[in-house]
C-alpha positions in Angstrom: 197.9 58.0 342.1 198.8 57.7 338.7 198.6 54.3 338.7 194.6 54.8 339.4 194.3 57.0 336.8 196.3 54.4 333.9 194.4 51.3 334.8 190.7 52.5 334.1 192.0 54.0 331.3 193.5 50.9 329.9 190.3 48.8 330.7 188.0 51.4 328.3 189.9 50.9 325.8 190.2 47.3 326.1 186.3 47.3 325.8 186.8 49.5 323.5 188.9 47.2 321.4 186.7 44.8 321.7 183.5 46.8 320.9 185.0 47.9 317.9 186.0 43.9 316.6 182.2 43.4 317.4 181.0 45.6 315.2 183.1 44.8 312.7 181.8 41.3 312.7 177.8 42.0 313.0 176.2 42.9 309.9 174.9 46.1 309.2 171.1 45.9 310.7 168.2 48.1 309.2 168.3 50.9 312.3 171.4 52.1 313.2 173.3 51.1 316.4 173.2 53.2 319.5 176.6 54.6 320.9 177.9 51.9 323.8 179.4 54.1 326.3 182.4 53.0 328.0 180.8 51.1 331.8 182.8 53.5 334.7 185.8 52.1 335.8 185.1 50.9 339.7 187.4 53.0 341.6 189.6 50.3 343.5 189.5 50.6 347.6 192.4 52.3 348.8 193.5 50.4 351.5 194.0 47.3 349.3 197.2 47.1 347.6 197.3 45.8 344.3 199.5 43.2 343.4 203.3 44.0 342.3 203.0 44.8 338.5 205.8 45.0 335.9 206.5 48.8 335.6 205.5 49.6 332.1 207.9 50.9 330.0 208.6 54.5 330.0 207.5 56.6 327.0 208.2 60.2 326.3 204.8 60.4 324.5 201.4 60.7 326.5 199.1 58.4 326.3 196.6 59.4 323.7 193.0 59.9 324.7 190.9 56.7 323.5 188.4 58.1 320.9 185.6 56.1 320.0 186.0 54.9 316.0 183.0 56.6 314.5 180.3 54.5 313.7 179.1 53.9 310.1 175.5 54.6 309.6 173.5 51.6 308.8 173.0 51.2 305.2 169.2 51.1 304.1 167.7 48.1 303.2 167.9 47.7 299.6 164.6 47.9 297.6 163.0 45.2 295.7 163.8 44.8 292.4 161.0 45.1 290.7 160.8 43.5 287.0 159.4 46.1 284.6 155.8 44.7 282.8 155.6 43.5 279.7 154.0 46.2 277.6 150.3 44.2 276.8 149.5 42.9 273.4 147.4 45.5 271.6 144.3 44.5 270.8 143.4 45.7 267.1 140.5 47.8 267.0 138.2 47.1 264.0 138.7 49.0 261.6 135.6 50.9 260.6 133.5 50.4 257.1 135.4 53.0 254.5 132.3 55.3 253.6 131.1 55.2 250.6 132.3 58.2 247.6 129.4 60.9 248.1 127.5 61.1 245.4 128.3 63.9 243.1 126.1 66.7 244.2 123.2 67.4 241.8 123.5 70.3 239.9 120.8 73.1 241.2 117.9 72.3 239.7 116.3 74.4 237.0 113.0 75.4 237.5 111.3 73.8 234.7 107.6 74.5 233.5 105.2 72.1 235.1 104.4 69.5 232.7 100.7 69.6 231.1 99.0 66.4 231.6 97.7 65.0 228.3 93.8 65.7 227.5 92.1 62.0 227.9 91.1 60.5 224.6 88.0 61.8 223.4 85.8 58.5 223.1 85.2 57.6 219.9 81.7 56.1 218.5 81.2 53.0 217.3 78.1 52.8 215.6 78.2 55.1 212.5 74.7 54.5 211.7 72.7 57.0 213.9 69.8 55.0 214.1 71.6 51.6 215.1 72.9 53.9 217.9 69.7 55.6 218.9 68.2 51.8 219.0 71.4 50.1 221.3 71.1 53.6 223.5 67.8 52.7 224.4 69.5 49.9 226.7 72.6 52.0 227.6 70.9 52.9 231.0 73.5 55.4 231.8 73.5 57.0 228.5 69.7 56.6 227.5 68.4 60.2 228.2 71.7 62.1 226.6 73.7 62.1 223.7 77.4 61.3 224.9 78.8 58.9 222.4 78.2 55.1 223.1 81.5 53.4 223.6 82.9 49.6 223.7 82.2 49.4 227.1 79.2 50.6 227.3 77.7 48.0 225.2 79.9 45.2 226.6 77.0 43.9 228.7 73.8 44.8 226.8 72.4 41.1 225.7 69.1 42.6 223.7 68.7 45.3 220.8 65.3 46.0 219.6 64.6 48.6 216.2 61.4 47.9 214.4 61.2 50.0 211.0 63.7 52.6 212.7 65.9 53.1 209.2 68.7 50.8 210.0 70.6 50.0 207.1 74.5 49.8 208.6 75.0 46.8 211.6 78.8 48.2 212.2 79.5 48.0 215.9 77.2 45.2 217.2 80.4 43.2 216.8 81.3 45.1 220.3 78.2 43.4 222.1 79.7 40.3 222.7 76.9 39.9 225.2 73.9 40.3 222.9 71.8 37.4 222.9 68.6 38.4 221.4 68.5 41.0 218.0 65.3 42.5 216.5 65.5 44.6 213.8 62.9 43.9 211.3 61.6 46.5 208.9 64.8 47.7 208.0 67.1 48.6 205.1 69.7 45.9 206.2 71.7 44.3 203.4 74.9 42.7 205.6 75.4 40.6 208.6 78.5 40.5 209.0 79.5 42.6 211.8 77.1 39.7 213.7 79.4 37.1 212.7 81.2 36.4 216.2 78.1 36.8 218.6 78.9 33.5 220.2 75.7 34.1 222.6 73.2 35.5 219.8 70.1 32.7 220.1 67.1 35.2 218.6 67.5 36.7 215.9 64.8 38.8 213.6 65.7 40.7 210.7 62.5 40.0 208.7 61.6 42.3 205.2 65.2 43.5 205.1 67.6 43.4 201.9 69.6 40.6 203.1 70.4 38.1 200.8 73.9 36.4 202.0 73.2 34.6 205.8 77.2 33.1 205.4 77.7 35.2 208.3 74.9 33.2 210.8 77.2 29.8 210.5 79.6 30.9 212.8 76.6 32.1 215.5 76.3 28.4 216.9 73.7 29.3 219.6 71.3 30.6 217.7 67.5 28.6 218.2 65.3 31.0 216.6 65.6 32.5 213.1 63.2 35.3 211.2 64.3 36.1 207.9 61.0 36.2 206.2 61.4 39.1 203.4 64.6 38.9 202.0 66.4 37.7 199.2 67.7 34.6 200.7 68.6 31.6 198.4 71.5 29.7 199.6 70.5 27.9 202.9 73.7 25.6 203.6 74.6 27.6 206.2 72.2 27.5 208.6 73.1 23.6 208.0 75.3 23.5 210.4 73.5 25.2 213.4 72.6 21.8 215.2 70.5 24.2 218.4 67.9 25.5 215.4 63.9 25.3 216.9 62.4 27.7 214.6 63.2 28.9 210.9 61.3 31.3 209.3 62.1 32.3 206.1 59.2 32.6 204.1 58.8 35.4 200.8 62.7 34.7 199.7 64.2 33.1 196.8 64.9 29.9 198.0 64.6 26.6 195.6 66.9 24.1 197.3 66.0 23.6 201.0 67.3 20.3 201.8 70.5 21.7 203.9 67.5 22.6 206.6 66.4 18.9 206.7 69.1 18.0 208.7 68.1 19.7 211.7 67.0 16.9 214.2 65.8 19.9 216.7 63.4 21.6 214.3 59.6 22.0 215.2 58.5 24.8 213.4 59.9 25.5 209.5 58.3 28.4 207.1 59.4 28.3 203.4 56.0 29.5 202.3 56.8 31.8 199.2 60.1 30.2 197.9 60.7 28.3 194.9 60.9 24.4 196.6 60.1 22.2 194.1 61.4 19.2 196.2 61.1 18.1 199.4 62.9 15.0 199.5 64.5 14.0 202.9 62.3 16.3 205.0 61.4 13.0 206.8 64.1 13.2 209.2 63.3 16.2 211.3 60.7 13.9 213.1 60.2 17.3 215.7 58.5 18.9 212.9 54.7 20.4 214.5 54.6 22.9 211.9 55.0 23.0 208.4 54.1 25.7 205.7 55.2 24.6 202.2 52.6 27.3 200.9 53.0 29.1 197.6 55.9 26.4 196.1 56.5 24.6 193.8 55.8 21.3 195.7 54.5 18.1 193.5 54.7 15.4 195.7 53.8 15.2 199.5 55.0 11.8 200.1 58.1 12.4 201.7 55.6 13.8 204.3 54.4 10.3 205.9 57.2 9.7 208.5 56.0 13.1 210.3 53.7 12.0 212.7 54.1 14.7 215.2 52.6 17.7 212.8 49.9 19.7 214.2 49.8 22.4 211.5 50.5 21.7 207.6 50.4 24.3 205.5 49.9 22.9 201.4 48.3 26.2 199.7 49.0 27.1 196.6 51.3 24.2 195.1 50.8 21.3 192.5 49.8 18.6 194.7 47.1 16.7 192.9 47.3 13.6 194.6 46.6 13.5 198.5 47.0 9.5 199.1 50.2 9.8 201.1 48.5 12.4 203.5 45.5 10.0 203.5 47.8 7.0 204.4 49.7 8.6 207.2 46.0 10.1 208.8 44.3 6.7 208.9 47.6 4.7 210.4 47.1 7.1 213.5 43.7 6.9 213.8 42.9 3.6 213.2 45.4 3.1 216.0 46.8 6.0 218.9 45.1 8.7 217.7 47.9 10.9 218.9 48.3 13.1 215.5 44.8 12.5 213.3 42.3 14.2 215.5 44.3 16.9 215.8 45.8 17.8 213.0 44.8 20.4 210.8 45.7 20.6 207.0 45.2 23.4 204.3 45.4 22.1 201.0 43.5 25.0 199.1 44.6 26.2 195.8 46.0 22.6 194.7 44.6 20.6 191.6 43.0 17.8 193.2 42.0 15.1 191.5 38.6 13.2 192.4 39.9 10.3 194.4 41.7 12.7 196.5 39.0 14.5 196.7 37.3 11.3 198.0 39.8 10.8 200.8 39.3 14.5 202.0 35.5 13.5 202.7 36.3 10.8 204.6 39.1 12.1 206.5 36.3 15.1 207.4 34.1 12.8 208.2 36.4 11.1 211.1 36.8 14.6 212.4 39.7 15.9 210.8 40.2 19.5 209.9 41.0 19.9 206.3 40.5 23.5 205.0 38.8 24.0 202.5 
């Protein structure tokens, strides 16, 4: 009986034995092993005798009770080592535009007192003579029917000026119309030109029976074609010499004795210098334009100069010294022996001339032919 009982119990803990070498080997898995029991010893069969053994040896200790080595828990699977990130690279932010200083703050304004615009320049007049003025208003349209003073710029534009026997005697301010092309202002107590003296456009002028007696001014008025200065005291001519767009020149009743600057004015047609103090006329020849002529109340000897003027339509001889009329009787019976452009229709005043007979003679005939001869 107690040898049944000794035998199982040696058999678990062979197993046992071996279980535990087992385990020992195998490495540790991630779940944990479950407990092997110990299989149930088979009872052996009773009848059967088991085989002689050795006895075993006697002990005075009892067998100890197998107990099963405790199991060590499976250790947990180790966790990934995980390498710790590199911190990124900053990225620099840009820096943002320093501001500029503030402006010092102003200080509080003081309440000043408004500023009072300045009064606009009263105008100021340019014609001191009162009746130059009243005769310029007279084509200041805007001003014409009122009194407000006529400025610069109301004249800038006005080209013609009329005041016959209105008391003129100052010209100041017609130097402002730089437009003025035609000027009439005869009957007057004129005695100077010069505020006229840059009219660059001035082509008519009339200042007949004034007080003028210096023209120096009228040189530098190049467009001027028509000239009045009968009634002055004129006696130095030259220049109007030099005023090459000259057509008519009228300046009877002055003191004039030397004329021959006028004779060089090709464009000529019409000359007065009745009442002058021309003795000679010596080179007249050459304004071959001449239609009309008055020599009346000179000086005037001899009329020869006269032939080369074929174009004249109206010859004015009154009241000279001409005694001999050949050269006029020459020049009349070339043209109407021939073209007849200028005999026929010419006329001639030769009254108040000493004429002797054979002149005398030539008038006949010349009447005779037609031509008018007074007396």
């Amino acid at each position: 009986m107690k040898l049944r009982l000794v035998l199982p119990a040696l058999f678990a803990l062979s197993l046992h034995a071996q279980d535990t070498k087992l385990a020992a080997a195998t490495p540790p898995v991630a779940a944990p092993a479950a407990e092997t029991k110990p299989a149930p010893a088979v009872p052996a069969n009773v009848d059967t005798k088991p085989a002689p053994v050795a006895p075993p040896a006697k002990t005075d200790a009892k067998p100890a009770t197998p107990v099963p080595a405790p199991v060590k828990p499976a250790t947990a699977p180790a966790k990934p080592v995980i390498a710790p990130a590199k911190p990124a690279t900053p990225v620099p932010v840009p820096a943002k535009p320093t501001p500029p200083p503030a402006k010092p703050a102003a200080p509080p304004a003081t309440t000043a007192p408004a500023a009072t615009k300045p009064a606009p320049p009263k105008p100021v007049a340019i014609f001191p003579d009162k009746a130059l003025e009243a005769a310029v208003r007279k084509q200041v349209f805007a001003k014409r029917d009122n009194q407000e003073v006529i400025t610069a710029e109301d004249v800038a534009t006005v080209s013609i000026i009329e005041g016959k026997k209105a008391g003129i005697k100052d010209l100041t301010g017609l130097e402002k119309c730089k437009s003025l092309a035609s000027l009439t202002l005869p009957e007057n107590q004129i005695t100077n030109l010069a505020p006229i003296k840059g009219l660059e456009r001035l082509q008519f002028l009339d200042v007949s029976n004034n007080q003028i007696s210096d023209i120096t001014p009228l040189a530098a008025c190049k467009a001027l074609q028509y000239i009045e200065l009968t009634g002055n005291k004129v006696m130095d001519v030259s220049a109007l010499g030099g005023i090459q767009a000259l057509t008519s020149l009228y300046l009877a009743n002055n003191q004039i004795k030397d004329a021959t600057p006028l004779f060089k004015l090709p464009k000529v047609w019409t000359l007065y210098l009745e009442g002058n103090q021309v003795t000679d006329i010596a080179g007249i020849g050459g304004m071959k334009w001449l239609s009309m002529l008055s020599l009346k109340s000179n000086g005037v000897k001899d009329i020869s100069p006269l032939e080369p003027l074929t174009e004249l339509q109206f010859l004015f001889l009154e009241n000279n010294q001409i005694t001999d009329l050949s050269p006029l009787y020459r020049m009349w019976k070339k043209d109407n022996d021939g073209p007849r452009e200028w005999a026929p229709y010419c006329q001639i005043f030769i009254d108040g001339n000493a004429i002797d007979d054979t002149s005398k003679n030539f008038v006949d005939e010349m009447k005779k032919a037609g031509a008018r001869i007074t007396p």
